[in-house]
N, C-alpha and C positions, 0 to 999 in steps of 0.2 A: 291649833291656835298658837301662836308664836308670843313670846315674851316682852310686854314694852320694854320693858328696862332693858333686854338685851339688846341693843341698836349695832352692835360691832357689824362690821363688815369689812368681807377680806378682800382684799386688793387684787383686781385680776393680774397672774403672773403675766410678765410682758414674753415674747420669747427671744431665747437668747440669741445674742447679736452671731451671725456666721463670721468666724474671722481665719483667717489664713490660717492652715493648717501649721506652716513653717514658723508662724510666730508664737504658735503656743506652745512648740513645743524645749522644754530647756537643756540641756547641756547641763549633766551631772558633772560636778570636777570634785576630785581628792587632790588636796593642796597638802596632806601630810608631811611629804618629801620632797617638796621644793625647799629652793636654797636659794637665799634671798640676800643679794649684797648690793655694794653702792658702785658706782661707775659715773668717772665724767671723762672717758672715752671712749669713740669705738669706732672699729674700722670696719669696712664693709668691701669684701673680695666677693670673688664668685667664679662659674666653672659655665657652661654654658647650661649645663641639668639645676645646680643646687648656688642659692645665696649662700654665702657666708661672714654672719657677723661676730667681730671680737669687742667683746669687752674689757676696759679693765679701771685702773686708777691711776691718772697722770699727779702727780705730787708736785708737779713743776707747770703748773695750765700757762704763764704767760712767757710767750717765746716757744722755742724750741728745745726740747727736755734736752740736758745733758746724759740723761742715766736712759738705759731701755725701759718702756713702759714695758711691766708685767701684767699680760692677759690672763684672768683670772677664768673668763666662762667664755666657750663657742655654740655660738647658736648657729647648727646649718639647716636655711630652708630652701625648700622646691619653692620656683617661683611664683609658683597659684597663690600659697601660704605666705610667701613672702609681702605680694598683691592686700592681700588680706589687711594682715599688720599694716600698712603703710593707711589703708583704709581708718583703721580703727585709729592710728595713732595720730592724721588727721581729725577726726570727729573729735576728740578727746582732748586737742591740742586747738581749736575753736572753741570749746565750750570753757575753758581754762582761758583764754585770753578775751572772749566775751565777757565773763564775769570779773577778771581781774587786768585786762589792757594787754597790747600785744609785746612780746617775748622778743625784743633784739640780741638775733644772737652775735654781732659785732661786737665784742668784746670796749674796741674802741670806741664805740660808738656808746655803749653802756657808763662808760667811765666820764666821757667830756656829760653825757644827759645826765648824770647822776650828780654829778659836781661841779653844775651849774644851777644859778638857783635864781628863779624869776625875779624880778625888778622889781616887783611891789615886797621881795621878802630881804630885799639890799637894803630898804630904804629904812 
């Protein structure tokens, strides 16, 4: 004889959704010994096996630098990897401009938009 007052009942378990084996699985990273600096240059050579990008710090960004820019870090990639990165830094670079407006990188063009100021805000 069963319990009135027990009324619980358990929910039948649903079964679990099949999902792509490749998506579940994650990418262990150790970021211990990474080195982490700032860059608003970089040039990009290559070889016909391997990318190569330099980084560094232009101290002089408008015009053409007088002093040599000093490269601080080289990143060389195969160009699968290289494919990759351009992937991610696309995705990453829509989602950053969806949420906050898109990124002109014409310099000129940043300076007249910026320091211009609509009509209703002259008046």
């Amino acid at each position: 004889m069963s319990n009135p007052e027990n009324t619980e009942t358990k929910p039948e378990s649903a079964p679990a959704p099949v999902a792509d084996p490749q998506a579940q699985r994650q990418v262990s990273v150790d970021s211990s010994k990474a080195h982490a600096a700032y860059s608003n240059f970089c040039r990009v050579t290559g070889t016909p096996e391997e990318l190569i990008i330099d980084f560094g710090l232009n101290s002089q960004p408008m015009g053409v630098p007088s002093e040599p820019i000093e490269i601080t870090t080289r990143i060389v990639l195969n160009y699968y990897t290289a494919k990759r990165l351009l992937a991610a830094l696309q995705m990453s670079l829509q989602r950053h401009e969806g949420a906050f407006g898109v990124l002109e990188t014409d310099v000129q063009k940043r300076v007249k938009t910026q320091g211009a100021r609509p009509a209703a805000a002259r008046s």
